[in-house]
MARNU-146415 format. One record per residue: x, y, z of N, C-alpha, C, O, CB in turn; residue in one letter. Coordinates in steps of 0.02 Angstrom, whole numbers, always signed. Atoms other than C-alpha are relative to their C-alpha. Glycine has a CB too. Layout:
@npx X; npy Y; npz Z; capx X; capy Y; capz Z; cpx X; cpy Y; cpz Z; opx X; opy Y; opz Z; cbpx X; cbpy Y; cbpz Z; residu a
...
***
This chain:
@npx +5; npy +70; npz +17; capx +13817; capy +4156; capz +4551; cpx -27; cpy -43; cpz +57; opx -67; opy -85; opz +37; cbpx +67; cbpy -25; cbpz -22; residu x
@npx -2; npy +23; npz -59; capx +13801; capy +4090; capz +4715; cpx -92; cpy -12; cpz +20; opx -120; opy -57; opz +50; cbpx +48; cbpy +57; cbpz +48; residu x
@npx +65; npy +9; npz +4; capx +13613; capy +4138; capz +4695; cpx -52; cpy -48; cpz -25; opx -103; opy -76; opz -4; cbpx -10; cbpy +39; cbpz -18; residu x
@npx +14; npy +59; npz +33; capx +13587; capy +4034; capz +4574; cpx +5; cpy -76; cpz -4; opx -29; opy -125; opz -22; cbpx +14; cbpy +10; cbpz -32; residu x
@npx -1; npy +90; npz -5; capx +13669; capy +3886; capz +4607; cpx -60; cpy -10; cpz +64; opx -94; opy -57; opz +44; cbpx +99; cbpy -40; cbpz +32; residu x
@npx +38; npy +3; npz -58; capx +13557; capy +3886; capz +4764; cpx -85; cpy -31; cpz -29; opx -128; opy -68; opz -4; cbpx +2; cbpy +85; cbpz +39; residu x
@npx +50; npy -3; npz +46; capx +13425; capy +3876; capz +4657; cpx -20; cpy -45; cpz -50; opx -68; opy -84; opz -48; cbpx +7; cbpy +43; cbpz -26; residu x
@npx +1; npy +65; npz +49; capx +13439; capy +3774; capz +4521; cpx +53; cpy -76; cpz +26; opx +68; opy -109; opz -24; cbpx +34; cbpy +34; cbpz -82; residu x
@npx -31; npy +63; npz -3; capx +13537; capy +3619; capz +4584; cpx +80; cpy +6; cpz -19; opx +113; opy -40; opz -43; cbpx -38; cbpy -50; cbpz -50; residu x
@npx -69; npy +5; npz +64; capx +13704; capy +3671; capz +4513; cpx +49; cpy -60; cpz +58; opx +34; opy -72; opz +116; cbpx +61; cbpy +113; cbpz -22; residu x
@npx -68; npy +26; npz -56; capx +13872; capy +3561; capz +4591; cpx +38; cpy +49; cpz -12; opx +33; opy +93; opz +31; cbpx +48; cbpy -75; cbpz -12; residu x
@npx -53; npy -33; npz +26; capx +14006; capy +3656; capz +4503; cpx -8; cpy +26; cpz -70; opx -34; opy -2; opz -119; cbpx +54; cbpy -41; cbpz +4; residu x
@npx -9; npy -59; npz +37; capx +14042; capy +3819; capz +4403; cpx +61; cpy +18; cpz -13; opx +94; opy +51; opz +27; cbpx -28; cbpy +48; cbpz +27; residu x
@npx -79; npy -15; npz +16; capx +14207; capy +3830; capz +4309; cpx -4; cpy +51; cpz -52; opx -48; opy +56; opz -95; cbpx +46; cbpy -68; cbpz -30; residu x
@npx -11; npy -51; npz +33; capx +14278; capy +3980; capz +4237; cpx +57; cpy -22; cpz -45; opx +111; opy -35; opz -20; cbpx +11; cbpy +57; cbpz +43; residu x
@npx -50; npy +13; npz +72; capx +14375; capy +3941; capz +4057; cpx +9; cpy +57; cpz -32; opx -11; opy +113; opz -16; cbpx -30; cbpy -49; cbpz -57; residu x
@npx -13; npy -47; npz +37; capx +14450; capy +4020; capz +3911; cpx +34; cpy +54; cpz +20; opx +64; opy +52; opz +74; cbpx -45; cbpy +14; cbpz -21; residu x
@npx -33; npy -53; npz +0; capx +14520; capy +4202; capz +3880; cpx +14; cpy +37; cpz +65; opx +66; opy +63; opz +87; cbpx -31; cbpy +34; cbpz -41; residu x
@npx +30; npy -49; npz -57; capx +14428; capy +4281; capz +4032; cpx +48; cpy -39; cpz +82; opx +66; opy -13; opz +135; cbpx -117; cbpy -13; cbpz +1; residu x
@npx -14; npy +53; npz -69; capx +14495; capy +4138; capz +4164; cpx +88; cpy +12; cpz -18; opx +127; opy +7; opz +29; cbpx -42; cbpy -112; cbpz -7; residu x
@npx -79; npy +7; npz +1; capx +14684; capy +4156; capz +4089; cpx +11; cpy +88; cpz +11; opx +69; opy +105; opz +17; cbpx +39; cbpy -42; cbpz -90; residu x
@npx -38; npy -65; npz -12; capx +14686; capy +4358; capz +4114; cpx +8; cpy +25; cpz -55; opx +56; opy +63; opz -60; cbpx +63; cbpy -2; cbpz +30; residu x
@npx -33; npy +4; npz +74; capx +14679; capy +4368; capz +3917; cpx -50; cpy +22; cpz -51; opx -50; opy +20; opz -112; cbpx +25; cbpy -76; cbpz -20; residu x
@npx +47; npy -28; npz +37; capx +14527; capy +4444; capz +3890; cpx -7; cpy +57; cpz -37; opx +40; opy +95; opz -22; cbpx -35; cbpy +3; cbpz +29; residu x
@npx -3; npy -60; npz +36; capx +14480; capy +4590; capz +3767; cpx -90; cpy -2; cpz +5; opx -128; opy -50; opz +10; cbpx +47; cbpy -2; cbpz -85; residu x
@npx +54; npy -40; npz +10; capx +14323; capy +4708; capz +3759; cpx -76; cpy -76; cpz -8; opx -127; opy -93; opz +22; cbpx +23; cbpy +61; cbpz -82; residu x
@npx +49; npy +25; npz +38; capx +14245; capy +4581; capz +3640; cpx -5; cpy -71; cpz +20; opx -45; opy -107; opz -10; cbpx +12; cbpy +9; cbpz -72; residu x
@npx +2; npy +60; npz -40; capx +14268; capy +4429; capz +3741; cpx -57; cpy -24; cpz +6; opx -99; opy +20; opz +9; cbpx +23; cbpy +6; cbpz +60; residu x
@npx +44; npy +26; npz -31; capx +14136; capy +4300; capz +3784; cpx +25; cpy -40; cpz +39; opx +70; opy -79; opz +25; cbpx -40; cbpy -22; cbpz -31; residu x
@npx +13; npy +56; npz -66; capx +14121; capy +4209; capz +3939; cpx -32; cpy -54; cpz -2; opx -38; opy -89; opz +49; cbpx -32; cbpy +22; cbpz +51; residu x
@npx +45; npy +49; npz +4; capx +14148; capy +4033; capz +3954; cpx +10; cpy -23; cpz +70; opx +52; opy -17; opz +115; cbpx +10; cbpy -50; cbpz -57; residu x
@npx -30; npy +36; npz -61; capx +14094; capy +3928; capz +4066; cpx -23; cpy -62; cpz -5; opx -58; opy -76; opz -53; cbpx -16; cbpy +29; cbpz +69; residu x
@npx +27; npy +61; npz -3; capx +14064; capy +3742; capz +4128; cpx -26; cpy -14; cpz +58; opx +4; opy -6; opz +112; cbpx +40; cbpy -44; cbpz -15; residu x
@npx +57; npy +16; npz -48; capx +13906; capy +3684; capz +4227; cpx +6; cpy -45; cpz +37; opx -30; opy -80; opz +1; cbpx -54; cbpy -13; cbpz -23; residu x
@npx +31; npy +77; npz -19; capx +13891; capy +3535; capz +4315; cpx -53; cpy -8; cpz +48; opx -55; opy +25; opz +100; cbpx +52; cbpy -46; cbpz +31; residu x
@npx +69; npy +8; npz -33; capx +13727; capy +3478; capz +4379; cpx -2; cpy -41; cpz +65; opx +51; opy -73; opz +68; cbpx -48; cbpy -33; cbpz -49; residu x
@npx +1; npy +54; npz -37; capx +13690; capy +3372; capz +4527; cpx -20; cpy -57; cpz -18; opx -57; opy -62; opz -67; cbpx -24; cbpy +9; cbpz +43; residu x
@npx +3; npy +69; npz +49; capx +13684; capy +3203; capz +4490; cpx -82; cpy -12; cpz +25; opx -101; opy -13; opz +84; cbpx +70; cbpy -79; cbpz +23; residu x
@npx +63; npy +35; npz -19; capx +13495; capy +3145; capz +4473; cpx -38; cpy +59; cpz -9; opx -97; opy +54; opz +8; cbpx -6; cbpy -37; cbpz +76; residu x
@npx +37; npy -69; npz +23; capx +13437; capy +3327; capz +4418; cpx -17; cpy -10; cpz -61; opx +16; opy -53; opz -90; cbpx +40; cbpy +67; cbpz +2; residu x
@npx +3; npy -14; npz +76; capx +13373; capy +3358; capz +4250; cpx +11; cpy +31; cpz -22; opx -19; opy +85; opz -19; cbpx -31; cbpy +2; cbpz -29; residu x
@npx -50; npy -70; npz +24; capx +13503; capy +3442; capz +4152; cpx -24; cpy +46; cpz -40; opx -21; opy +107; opz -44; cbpx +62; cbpy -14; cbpz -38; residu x
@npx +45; npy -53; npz +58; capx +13411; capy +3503; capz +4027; cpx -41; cpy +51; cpz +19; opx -19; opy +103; opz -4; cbpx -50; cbpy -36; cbpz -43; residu x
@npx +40; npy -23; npz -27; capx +13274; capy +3587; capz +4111; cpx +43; cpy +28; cpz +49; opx +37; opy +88; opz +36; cbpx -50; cbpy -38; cbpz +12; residu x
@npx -49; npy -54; npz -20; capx +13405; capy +3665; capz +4227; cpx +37; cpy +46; cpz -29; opx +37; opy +107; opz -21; cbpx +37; cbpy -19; cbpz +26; residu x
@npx -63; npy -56; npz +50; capx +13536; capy +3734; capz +4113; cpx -43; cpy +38; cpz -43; opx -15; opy +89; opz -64; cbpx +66; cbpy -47; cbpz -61; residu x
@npx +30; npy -44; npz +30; capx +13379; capy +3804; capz +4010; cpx -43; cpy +65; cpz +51; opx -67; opy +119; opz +32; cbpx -42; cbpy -43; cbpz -44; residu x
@npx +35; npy -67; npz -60; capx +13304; capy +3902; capz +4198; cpx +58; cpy +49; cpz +3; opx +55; opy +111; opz +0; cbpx -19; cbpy -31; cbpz +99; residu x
@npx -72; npy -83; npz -14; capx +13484; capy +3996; capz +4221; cpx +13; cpy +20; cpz -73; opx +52; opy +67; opz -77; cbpx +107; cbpy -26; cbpz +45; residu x
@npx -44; npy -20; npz +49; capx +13519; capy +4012; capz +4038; cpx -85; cpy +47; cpz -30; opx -67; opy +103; opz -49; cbpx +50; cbpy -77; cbpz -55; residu x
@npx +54; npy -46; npz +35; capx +13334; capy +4100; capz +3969; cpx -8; cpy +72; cpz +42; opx -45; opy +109; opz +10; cbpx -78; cbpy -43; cbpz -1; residu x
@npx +16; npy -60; npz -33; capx +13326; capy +4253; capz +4084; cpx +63; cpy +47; cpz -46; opx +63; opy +107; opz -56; cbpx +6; cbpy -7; cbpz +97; residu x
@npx -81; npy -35; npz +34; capx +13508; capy +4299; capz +3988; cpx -1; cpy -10; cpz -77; opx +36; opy +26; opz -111; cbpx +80; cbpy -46; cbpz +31; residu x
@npx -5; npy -33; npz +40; capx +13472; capy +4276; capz +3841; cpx -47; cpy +38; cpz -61; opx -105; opy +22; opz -70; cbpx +35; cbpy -28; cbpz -11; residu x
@npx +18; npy -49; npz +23; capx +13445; capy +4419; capz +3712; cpx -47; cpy -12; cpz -60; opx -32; opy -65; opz -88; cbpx +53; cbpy +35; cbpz -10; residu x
@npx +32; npy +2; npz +42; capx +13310; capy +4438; capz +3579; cpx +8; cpy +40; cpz -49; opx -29; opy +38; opz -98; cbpx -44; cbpy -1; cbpz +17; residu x
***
């Protein structure tokens, strides 16, 4: 992660849900919450880290 925030502008990366309480199973998804730096464009960030991941 650490790569990325470097990268795209991130501030903060919070780990929620199942996975963050210890409560996860197999079929779990991972959530999480972004926050951008202020004066970035969120959109156009959260779509550079989020298209390499996902699947077609």
């Amino acid at each position: 992660m650490a790569t990325v925030q470097t990268k795209q502008d991130l501030g903060r990366i919070g780990l929620f849900g199942s996975l963050q309480q210890g409560e996860s199973a197999p079929e779990s998804d991972v959530d999480l919450l972004i926050e951008f730096v202020s004066g970035e464009e969120s959109v156009d960030s959260f779509m550079a880290i989020s298209l390499p991941y996902v699947s077609t």
